[in-house]
C-alpha positions in Angstrom: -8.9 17.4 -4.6 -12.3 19.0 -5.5 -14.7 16.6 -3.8 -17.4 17.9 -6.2 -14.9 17.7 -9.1 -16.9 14.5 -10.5 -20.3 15.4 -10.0 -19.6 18.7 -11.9 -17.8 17.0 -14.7 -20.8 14.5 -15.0 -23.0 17.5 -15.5 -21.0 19.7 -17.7 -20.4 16.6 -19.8 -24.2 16.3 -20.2 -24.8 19.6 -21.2 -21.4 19.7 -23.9 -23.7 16.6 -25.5 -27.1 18.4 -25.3 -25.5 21.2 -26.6 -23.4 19.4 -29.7 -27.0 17.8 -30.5 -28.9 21.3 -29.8 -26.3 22.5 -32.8 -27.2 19.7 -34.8 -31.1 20.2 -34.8 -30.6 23.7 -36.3 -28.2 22.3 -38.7 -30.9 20.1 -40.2 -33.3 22.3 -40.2 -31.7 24.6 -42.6 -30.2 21.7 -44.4 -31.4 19.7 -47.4 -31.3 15.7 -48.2 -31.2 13.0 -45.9 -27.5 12.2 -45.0 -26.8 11.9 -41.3 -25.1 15.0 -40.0 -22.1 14.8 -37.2 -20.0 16.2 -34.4 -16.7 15.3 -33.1 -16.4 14.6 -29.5 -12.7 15.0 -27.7 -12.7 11.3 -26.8 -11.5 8.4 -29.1 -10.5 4.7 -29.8 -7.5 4.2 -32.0 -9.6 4.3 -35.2 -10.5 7.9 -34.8 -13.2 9.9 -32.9 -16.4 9.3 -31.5 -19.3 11.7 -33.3 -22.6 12.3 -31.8 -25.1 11.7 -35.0 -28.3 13.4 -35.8 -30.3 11.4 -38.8 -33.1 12.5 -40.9 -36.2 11.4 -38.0 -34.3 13.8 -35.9 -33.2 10.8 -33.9 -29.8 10.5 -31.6 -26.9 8.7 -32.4 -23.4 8.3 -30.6 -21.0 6.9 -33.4 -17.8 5.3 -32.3 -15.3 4.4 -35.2 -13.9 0.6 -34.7 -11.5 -1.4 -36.7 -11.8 -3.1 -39.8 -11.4 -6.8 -37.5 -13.5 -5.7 -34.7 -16.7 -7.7 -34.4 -19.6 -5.6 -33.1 -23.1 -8.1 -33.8 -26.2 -6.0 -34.8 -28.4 -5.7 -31.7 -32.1 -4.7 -32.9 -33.5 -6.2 -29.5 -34.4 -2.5 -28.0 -37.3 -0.8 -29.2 -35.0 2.3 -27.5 -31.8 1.6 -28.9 -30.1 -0.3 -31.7 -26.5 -1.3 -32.4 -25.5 -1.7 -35.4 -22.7 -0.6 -37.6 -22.0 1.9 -40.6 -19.6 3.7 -42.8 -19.1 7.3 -43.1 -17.0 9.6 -45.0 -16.5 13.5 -45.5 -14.6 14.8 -48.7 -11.7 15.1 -46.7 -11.3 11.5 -45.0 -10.6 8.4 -45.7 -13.9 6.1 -44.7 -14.3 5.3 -41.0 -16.3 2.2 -39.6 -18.3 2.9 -36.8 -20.3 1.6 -33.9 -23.9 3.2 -34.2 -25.8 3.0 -31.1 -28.8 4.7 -32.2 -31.8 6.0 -29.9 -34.8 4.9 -31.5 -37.9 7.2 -29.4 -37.9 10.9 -29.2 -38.9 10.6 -25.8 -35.9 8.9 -24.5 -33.4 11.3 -26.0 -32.5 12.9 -22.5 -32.0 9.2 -21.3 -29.9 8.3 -24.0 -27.7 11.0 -23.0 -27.3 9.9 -20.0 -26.4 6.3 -21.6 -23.7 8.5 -24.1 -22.1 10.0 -21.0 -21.5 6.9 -19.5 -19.8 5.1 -22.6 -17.8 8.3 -23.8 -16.2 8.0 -20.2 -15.8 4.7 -20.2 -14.2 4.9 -23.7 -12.2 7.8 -23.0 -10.1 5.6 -19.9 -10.1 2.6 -22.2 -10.0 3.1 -25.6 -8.9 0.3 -27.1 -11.7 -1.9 -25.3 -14.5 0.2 -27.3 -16.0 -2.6 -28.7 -16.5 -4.7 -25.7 -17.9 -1.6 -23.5 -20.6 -1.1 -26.1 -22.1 -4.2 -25.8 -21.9 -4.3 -21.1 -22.5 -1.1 -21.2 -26.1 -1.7 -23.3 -26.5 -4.7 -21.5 -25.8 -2.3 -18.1 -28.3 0.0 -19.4 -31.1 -2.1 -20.5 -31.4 -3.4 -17.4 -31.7 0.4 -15.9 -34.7 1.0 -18.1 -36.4 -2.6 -18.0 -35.3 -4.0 -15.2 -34.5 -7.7 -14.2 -35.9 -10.7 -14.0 -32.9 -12.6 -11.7 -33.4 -13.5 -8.6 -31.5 -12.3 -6.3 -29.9 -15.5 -4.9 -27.3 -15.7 -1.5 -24.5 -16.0 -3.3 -25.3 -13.0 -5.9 -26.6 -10.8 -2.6 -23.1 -11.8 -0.6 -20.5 -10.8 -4.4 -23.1 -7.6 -4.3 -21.8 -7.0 -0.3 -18.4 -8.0 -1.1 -18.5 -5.2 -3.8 -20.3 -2.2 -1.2 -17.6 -3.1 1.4 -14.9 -2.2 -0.8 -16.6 0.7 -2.2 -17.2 1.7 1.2 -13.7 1.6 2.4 -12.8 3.5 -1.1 -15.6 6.2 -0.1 -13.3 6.8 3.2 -10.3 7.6 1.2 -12.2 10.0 -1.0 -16.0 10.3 -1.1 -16.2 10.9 -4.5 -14.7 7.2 -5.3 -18.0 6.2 -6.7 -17.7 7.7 -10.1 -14.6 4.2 -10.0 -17.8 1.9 -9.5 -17.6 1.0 -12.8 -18.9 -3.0 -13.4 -22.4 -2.0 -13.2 -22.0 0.4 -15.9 -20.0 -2.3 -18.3 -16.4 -1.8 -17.2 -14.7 -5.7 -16.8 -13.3 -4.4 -13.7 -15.2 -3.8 -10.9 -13.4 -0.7 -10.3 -11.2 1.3 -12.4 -9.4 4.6 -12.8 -7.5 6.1 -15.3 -4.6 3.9 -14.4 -5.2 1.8 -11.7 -8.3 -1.1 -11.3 -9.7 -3.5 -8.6 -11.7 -6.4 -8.9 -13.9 -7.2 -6.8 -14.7 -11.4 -5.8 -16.6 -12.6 -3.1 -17.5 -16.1 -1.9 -20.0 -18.1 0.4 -18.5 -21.1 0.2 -17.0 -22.2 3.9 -13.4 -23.9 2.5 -11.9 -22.9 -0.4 -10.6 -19.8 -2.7 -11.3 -20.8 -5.6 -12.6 -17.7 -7.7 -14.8 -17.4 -11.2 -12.9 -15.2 -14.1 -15.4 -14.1 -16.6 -14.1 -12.7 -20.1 -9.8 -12.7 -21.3 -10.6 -9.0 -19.9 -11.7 -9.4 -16.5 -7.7 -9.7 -15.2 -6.2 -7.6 -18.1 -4.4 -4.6 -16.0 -5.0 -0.8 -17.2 -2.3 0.3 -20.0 0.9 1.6 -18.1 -0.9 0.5 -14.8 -1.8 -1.5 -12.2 -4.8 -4.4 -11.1 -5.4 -5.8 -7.8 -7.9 -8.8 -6.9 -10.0 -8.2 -3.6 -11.1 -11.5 -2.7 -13.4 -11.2 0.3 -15.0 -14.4 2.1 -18.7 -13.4 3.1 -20.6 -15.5 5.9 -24.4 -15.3 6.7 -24.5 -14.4 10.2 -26.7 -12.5 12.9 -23.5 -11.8 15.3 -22.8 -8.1 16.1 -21.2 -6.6 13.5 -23.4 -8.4 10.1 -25.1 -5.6 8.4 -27.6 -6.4 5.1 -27.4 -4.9 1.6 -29.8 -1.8 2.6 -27.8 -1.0 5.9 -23.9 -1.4 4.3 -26.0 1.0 1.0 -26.9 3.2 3.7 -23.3 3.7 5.1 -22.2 4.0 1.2 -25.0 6.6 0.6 -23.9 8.8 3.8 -20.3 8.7 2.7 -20.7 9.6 -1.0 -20.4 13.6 -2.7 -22.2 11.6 -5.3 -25.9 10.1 -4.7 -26.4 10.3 -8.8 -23.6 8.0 -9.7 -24.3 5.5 -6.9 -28.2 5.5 -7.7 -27.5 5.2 -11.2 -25.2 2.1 -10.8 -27.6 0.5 -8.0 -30.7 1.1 -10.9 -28.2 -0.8 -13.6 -28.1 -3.6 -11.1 -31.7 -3.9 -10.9 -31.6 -3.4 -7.2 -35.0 -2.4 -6.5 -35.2 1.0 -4.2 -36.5 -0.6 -1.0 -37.5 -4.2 -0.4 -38.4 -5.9 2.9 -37.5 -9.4 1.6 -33.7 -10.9 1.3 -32.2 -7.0 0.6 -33.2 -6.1 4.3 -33.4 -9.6 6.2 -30.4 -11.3 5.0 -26.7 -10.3 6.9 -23.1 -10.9 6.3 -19.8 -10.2 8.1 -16.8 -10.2 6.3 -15.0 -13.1 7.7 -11.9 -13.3 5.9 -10.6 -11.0 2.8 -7.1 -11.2 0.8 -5.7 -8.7 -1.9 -3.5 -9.7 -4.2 -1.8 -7.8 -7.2 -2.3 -9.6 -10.7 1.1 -9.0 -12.0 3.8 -11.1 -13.5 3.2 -15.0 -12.9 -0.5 -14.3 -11.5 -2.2 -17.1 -13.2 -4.7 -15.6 -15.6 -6.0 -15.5 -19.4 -5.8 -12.4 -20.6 -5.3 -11.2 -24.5 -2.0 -11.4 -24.6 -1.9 -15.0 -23.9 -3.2 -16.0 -27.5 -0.8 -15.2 -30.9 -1.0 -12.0 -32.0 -2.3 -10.5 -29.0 -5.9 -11.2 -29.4 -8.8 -13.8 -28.2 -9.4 -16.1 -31.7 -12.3 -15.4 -33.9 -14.9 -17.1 -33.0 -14.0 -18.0 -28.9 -17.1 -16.3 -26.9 -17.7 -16.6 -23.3 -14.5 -17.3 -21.9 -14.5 -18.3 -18.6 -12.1 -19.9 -15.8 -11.5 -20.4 -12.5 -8.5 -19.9 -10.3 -7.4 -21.8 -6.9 -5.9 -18.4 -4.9 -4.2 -21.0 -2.3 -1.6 -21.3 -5.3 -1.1 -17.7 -5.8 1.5 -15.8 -3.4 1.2 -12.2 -4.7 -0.2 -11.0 -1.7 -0.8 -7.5 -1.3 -1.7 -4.3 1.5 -5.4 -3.4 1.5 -4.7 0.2 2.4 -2.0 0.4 -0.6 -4.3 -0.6 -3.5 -7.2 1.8 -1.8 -5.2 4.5 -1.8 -3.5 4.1 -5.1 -7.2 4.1 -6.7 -8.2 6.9 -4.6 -5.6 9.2 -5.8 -5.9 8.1 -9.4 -9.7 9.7 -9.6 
């Protein structure tokens, strides 16, 4: 494999969407009215294509066409970016609703790119979850350009280290396995490929494992593919071995072909770039880990579990927990690491 492959596609993705809205700018300004004008991008959801948008203010807009039962709220709370949704037709097509995630500042129009790469990737692996990656991936993003409030507690700093150890082992089977780091970007897995995902859950608690399931998506396996469930126990500890959040980041960052994506994700966290407090005092040791492949009669609520396929109207916020001492479907760590790795 190319172990640049990523960062290169990352960059020639960027410059296809300058480009498309480049074209766009000169076709307004030849143009008359004030319709919105379009491009089609490659990726899709089953309802059509996504289309990069260019409105009368000259303002970006990514455009991604949902169906006519899909909820997608209006979301004005961005001065930067809005969601909202709209109806579009040509002469030749039927009318397509769409998602319209529309960059509200001039001056952020090279960020919003960024923001557009992101979701058209996301979209491209999971298309029929469109809907849902709009609204983390926002969330994700908002968060990258504001930053956060939470405080980062033991228990959030220990699921954090339980996440950088397994990207760290992934790193070792292929060091570009950062571009699968996809829950700080919006993805309900942790980590996903095009076929294969891992989820990532860590505890503090001493006894017990007993996990948190967040979302009827969190344990719903790729199409045609497979999910595992890294369930890692973290201790506090100042034995040999315990490493804190900056020193396990700075074993990811030497292992990586891809600073970018990781400083990108750590920014969509909210993890501030150097801090002498909890970040650099506090260390864990993995003390016990299990992997387990959510398959058959793995105990989980997924979409498929309600009629017709689908979580009810008007059910938000679904979340549940699971005892793991009941589940047997105990799997190799090195199996599931190297069945992501080789699905980049």
């Amino acid at each position: 494999m190319n172990e640049h492959r990523w960062s290169v596609a990352s960059l020639r993705l960027r410059e296809l969407l300058e480009g498309l809205w480049d074209r766009l700018d000169r076709q307004a300004s030849v143009a008359t009215g004030s319709a919105m004008i379009t491009a089609g991008l490659e990726a899709g959801t089953p309802h059509g294509a996504l289309r990069l948008g260019r409105d009368a203010d000259g303002l970006r807009h990514l455009l991604v066409p949902i169906g006519p039962g899909d909820r997608v709220d209006d979301d004005l709370r961005s001065a930067g970016v809005h969601l909202t949704t709209r109806t579009l037709s040509s002469d030749d097509e039927l009318p397509v609703r769409y998602a319209d995630i529309a960059c509200r500042r001039h001056d952020l129009a090279g960020t919003f790119t960024g923001l557009v790469a992101d979701l058209t990737g996301l979209i491209a692996v999971n298309p029929d979850r469109a809907p849902s990656l709009i609204v983390r991936t926002l969330q994700a993003w908002r968060l990258l350009l504001g930053g956060t409030s939470n405080r980062w507690t033991l228990p959030r700093l220990a699921g954090l280290f339980a996440e950088l150890a397994v990207l760290e082992e992934l790193l070792d089977v292929d060091p570009v396995s950062v571009r699968a780091w996809l829950g700080p970007l919006g993805c309900p897995q942790d980590f996903r490929g095009t076929h294969h995902a891992i989820e990532v859950k860590g505890t503090v608690a001493a006894e017990g494992r007993i996990v948190h399931i967040h979302g009827a998506d969190q344990l719903e396996a790729p199409e045609h593919g497979t999910l595992a469930l890294a369930w890692l126990r973290i201790t506090e500890s100042t034995a040999p071995g315990a490493r804190s959040i900056l020193e396990i980041l700075a074993a990811c960052r030497e292992k990586t072909d891809d600073l970018g994506a990781l400083e990108t994700r750590l920014a969509a966290l909210g993890l501030p770039e150097a801090d002498d407090g909890p970040m650099g005092r506090t260390r864990f040791l993995v003390t016990e880990h299990r992997w387990y492949e959510v398959a058959g009669d793995f105990p989980r609520v997924v979409p498929q579990s309600f009629v017709d396929g689908a979580v009810p109207t008007g059910v938000h916020s679904l979340e549940y927990q699971i005892d793991l001492d009941a589940v047997p479907h105990l799997t190799e760590r090195r199996v599931v690491l190297e069945r992501l790795g080789a699905d980049l």
